[in-house]
C-alpha positions in Angstrom: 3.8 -28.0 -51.1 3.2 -24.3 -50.7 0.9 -23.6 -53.4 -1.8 -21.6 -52.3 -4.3 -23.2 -50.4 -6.0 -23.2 -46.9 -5.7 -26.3 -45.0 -8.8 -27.8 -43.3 -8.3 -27.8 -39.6 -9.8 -28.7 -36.4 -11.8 -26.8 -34.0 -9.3 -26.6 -31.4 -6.5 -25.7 -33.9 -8.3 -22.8 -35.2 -9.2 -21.6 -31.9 -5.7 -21.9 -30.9 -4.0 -20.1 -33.9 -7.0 -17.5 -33.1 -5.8 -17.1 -29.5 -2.2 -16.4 -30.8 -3.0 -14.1 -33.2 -5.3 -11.6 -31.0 -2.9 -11.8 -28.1 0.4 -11.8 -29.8 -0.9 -9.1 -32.0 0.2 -6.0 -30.1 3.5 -7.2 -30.3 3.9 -8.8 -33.6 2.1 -6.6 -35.8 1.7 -7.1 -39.3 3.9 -4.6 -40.3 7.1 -6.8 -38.9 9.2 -7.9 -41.3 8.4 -11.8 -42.8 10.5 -14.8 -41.9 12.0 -17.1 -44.8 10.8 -20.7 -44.7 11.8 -23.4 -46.6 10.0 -26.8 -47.8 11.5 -30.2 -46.3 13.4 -30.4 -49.8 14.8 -27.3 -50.1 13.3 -26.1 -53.5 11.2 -24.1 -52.1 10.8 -21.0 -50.0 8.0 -18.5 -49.1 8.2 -14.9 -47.1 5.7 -15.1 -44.4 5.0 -14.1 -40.7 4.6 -16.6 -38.2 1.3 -16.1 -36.3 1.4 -19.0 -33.6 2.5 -22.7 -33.2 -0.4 -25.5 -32.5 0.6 -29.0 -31.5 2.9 -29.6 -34.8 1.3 -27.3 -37.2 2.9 -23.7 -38.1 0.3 -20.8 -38.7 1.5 -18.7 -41.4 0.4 -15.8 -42.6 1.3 -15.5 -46.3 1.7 -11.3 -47.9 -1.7 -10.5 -48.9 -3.0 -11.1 -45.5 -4.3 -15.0 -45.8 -3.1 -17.3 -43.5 -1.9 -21.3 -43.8 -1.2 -24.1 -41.5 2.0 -25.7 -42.5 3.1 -29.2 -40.9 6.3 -28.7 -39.1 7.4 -31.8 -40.2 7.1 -30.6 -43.7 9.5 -27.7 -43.0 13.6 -27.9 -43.4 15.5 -28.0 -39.8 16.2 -24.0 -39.8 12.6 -23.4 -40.6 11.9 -25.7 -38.2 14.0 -24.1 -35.4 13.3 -20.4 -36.3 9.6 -21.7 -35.7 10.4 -23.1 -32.0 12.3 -20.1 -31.4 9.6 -17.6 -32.3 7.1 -20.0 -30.5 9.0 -19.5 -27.1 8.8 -15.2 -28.2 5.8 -15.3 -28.7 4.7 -17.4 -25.6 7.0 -15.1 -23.5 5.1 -11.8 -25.0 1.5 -13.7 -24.4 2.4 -14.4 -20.5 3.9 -10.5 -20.6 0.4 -9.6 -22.1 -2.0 -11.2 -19.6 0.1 -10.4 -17.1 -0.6 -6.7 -17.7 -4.4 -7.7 -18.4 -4.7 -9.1 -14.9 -2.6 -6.2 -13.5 -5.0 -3.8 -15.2 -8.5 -5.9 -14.0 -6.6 -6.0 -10.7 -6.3 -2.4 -10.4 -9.6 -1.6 -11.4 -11.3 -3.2 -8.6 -8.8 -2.0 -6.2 -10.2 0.5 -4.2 -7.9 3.0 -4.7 -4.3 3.9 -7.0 -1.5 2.3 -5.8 0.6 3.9 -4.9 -1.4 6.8 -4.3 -1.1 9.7 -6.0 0.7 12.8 -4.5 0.4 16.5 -5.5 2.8 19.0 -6.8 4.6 20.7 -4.9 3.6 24.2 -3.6 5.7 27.6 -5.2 8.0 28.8 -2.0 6.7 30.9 0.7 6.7 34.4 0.4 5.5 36.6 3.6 3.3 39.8 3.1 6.0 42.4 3.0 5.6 45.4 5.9 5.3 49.1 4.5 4.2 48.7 1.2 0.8 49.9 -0.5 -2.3 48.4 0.1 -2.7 47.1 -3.4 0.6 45.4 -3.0 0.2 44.2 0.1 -3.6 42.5 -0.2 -2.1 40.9 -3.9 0.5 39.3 -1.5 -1.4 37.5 0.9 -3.8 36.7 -2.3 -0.8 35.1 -4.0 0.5 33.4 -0.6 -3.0 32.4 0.0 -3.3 30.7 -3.8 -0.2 29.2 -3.3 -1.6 26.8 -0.3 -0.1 29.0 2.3 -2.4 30.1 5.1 0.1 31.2 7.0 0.0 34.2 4.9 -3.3 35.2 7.1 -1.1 35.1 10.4 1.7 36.8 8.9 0.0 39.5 7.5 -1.0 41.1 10.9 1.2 43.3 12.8 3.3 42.0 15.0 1.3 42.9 18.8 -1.4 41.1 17.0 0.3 37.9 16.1 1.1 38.0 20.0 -2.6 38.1 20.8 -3.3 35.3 18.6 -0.9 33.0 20.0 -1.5 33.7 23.5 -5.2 33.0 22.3 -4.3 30.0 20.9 -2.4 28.9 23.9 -5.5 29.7 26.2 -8.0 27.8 24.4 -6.0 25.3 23.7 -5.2 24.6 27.6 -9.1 24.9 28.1 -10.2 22.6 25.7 -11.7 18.5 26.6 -8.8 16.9 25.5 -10.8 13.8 24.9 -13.5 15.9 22.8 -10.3 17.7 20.9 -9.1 14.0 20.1 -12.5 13.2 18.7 -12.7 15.7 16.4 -9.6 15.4 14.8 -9.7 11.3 14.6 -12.8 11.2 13.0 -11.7 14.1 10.1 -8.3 12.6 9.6 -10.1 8.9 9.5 -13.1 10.5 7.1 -10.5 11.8 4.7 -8.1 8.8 4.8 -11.2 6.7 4.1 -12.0 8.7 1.3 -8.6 8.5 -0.3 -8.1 5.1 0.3 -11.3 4.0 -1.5 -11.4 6.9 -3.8 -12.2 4.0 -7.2 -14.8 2.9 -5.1 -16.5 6.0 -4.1 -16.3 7.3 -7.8 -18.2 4.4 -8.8 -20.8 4.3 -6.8 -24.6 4.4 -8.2 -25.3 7.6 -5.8 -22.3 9.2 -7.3 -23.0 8.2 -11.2 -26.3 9.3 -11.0 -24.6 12.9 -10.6 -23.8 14.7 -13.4 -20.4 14.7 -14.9 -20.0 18.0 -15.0 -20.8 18.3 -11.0 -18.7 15.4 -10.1 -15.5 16.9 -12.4 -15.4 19.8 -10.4 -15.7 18.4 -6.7 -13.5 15.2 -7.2 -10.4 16.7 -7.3 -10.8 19.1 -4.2 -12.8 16.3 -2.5 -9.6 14.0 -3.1 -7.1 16.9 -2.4 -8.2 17.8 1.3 -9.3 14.2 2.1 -5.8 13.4 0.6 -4.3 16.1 3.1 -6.5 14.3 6.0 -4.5 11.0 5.5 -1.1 12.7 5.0 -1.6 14.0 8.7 -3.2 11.2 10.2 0.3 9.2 11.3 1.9 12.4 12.7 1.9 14.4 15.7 0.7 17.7 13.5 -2.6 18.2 15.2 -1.3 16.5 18.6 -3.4 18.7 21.5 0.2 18.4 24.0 2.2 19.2 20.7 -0.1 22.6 20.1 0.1 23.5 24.0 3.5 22.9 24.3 5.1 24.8 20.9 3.9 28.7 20.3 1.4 28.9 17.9 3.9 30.8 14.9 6.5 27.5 15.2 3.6 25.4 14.8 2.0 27.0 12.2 4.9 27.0 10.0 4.8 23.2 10.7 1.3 23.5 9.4 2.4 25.2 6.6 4.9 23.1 5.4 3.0 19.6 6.1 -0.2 20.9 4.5 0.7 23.6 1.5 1.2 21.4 -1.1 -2.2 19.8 -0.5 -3.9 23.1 -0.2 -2.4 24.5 -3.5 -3.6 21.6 -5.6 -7.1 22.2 -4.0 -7.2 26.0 -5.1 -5.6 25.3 -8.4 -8.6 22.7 -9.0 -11.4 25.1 -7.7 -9.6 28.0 -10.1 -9.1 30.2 -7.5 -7.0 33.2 -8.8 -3.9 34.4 -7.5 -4.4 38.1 -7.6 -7.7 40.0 -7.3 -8.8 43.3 -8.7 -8.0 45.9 -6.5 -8.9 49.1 -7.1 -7.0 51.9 -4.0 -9.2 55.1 -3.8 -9.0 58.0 -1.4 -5.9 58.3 1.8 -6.3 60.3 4.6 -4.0 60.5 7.2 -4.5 62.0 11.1 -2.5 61.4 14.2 0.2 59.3 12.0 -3.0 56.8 11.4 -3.1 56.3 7.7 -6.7 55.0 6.4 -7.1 53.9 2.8 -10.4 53.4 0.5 -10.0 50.0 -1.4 -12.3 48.3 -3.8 -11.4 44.6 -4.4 -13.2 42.1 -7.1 -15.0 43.9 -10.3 -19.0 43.5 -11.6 -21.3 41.7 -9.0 -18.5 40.8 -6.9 -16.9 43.9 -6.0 -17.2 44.8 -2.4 -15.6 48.2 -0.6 -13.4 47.7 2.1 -11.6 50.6 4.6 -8.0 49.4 5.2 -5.4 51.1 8.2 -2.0 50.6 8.8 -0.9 49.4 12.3 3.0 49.3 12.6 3.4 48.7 8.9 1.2 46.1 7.9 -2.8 47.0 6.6 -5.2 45.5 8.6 -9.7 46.2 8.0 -10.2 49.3 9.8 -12.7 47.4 12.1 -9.6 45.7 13.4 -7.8 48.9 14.0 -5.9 49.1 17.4 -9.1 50.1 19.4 -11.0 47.4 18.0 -8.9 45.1 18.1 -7.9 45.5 21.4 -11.5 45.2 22.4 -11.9 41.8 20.2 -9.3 40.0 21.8 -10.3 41.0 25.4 -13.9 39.4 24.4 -12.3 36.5 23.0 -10.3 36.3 26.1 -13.3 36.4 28.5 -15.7 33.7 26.3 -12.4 31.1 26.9 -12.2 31.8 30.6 -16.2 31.8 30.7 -16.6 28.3 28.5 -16.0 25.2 29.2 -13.8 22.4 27.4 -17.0 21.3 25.8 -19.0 24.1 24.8 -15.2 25.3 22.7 -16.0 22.2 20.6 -19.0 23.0 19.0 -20.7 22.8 16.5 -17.6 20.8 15.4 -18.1 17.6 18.5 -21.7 16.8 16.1 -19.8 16.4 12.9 -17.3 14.2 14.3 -20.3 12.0 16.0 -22.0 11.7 13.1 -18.6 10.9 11.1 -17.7 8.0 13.7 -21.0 6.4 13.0 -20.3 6.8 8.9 -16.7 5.6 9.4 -16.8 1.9 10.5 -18.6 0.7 7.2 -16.9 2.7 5.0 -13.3 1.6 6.4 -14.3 -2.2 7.1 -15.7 -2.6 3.4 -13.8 -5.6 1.8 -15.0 -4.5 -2.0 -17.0 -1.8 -4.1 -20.3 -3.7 -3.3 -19.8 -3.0 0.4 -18.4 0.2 0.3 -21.5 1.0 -2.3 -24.1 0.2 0.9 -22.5 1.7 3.0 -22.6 4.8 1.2 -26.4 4.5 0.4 -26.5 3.8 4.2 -25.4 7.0 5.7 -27.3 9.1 2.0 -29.0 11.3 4.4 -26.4 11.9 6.7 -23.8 13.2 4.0 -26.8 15.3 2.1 -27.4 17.2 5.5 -24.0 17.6 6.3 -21.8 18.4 3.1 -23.2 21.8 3.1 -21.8 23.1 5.9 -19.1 21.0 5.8 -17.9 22.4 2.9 -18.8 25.6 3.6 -15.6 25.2 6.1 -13.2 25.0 3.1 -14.6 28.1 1.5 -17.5 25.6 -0.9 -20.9 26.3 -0.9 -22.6 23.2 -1.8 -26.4 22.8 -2.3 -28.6 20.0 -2.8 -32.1 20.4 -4.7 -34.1 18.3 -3.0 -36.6 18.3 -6.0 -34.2 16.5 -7.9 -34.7 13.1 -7.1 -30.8 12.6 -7.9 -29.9 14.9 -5.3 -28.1 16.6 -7.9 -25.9 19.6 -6.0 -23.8 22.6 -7.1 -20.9 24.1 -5.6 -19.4 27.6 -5.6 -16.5 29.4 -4.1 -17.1 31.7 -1.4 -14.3 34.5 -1.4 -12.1 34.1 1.0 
């Protein structure tokens, strides 16, 4: 009854043992060990792996690899349960199998990961420390900076100063159109929640194929990362205009810091940004306990020369000594009292005009095909505005408008 032989079957039959095979493959491979069955008498028994059951025929496949359809009729009871015992497995692992195929078409059309995915999280704070030397002190903030934490920047001037800044902070932010303020902030925090929410989408749009892979590696992941930090922010009261007015600037800037660093770390981790600069400390003079130092940061065609002076222990550009300081903030003062809640908006009240006209396709698109249009919709708006949009996170990005491709580059401006 076993001898060998391929049985002539049906259409369907053959598609069906087919179907079991390819599906059931991954999980019964051919390596598995081979099930015993025995003939209806019981004089005679073959090692073979059971591929699939059709109707009432077995699918066998024998050692060196060929296959036969056995009638289960024509097998012994045990062969005959061991057979409707690995039909139910291997039914189970098909449903587990397409399951995970429809899971995995499922989330390729989705317009973003679910859940979405979160960065690591930032190294710890550390403040510049006061009364150390220059080198020491700029690799600091560098390394706080790197780190996602601009605080660093605040923290790094002297006391009196921090002082001016919040009390300029609390001036302009008591001048400033509420309603304007509102605008801004909406429109950035709804732009980059947009973005991260249909991030698949976006990716796989034709205007964004036709980019080279090598552009579009390199501005995904800070695109994603500060768009990403955009919808973190969007449900909270961070960038509330009462919330700023009411809390001095330092306590909310630590709030900042904390809601914000992780986000800004992945995004200078992705652009390479280093940690620590070459600094090079030259000649120190020192008159009327004022103590001036010569410093050359960056090496090659980015080296620049900078004059650094310490005010009450922290180092501070020499153009922002206590004279000129004190003459900065006084102009800085008078332009607030002299503006008015509008004019302290701009350029920044365009952007988010143009945004708000981008945003309502974008947001309302029920699938890639919509969210495709609406891109090519608002082509000319995004190639006039990345530039200096980016160029607010410290990206230079330019478009050659001979490439028909609008092809772009990007490059880090020092910060």
């Amino acid at each position: 009854m076993f001898a060998p032989f391929l049985t002539r079957i049906d259409r369907p039959i053959i598609l069906g043992c087919a179907f079991s095979f390819f599906v059931a493959a991954s999980f019964h491979a051919q390596t598995a060990d081979a099930e015993s069955w025995t003939d209806l008498r019981g004089t005679r028994t073959i090692s073979a792996r059971m591929v699939g059951l059709w109707g009432d025929n077995v699918l066998l496949e024998l050692g060196n690899g060929r296959r036969v359809s056995v009638n289960l009729n024509s097998l012994r009871s045990d062969s005959r349960i061991q057979a409707r015992r690995l039909a139910k497995e291997l039914t189970a692992q098909r449903a587990i199998r397409i399951a995970e195929l429809n899971q995995a078409s499922i989330a390729a059309a989705a317009s973003a990961p679910d859940p979405l995915p979160k960065p690591d999280e930032a190294p710890a704070y550390q403040p510049p420390s006061k009364d150390v030397e220059v080198d020491t002190f700029l690799n600091q903030v560098d390394q706080a900076i790197a780190a996602g934490h601009l605080r660093a920047v605040y923290d790094s001037l002297p006391p009196s100063y921090r002082s001016d800044v919040d009390e300029l902070v609390r001036l302009a932010a008591a001048k400033v159109d509420a309603d304007g303020y509102q605008l801004i902030v909406g429109a950035l925090q709804a732009a980059g929640s947009a973005l991260v929410t249909h991030q698949n989408w976006l990716l796989s749009s034709p205007r964004v194929q036709a980019v080279p892979e090598s552009t579009v590696s390199q501005i995904r992941g800070p695109l994603l990362s500060l768009a990403g930090l955009a919808h973190a922010t969007k449900d909270t009261d961070l960038f509330d205009l009462d919330k700023i007015r009411s809390e001095p600037f330092s306590q909310w800037l630590g709030e900042f810091d904390t809601a914000t660093c992780d986000y800004l770390y992945q995004t200078n981790q992705e652009l390479g940004r280093s940690a620590k600069r070459d600094v090079e400390v030259g000649s120190t003079r020192e008159r009327d306990e004022i103590k001036t130092t010569h410093v050359k940061i960056g090496s090659g065609e980015s080296e620049s020369s900078f004059t650094f002076t310490k005010v009450d222990g922290y180092w501070v550009p020499t153009s922002m000594d206590q004279e000129n300081w004190s003459k900065m903030v006084n102009e800085w003062k008078d332009k607030i009292d002299q503006s008015s809640g509008d004019s302290l908006l701009q350029p920044y009240a365009g952007y988010a005009q143009g945004f708000n006209l981008l945003l309502g396709p974008l947001t309302m698109a029920e699938n890639s095909n919509d969210f495709h249009a609406a891109i090519e919709t608002t082509a000319e708006f995004l190639t006039t505005n990345l530039p200096p949009l980016a160029a607010l996170f410290g990206v230079k990005w330019d478009f050659n408008p001979d490439d028909r491709q609008n092809n772009g580059y990007y490059e880090d401006i020092d910060y």
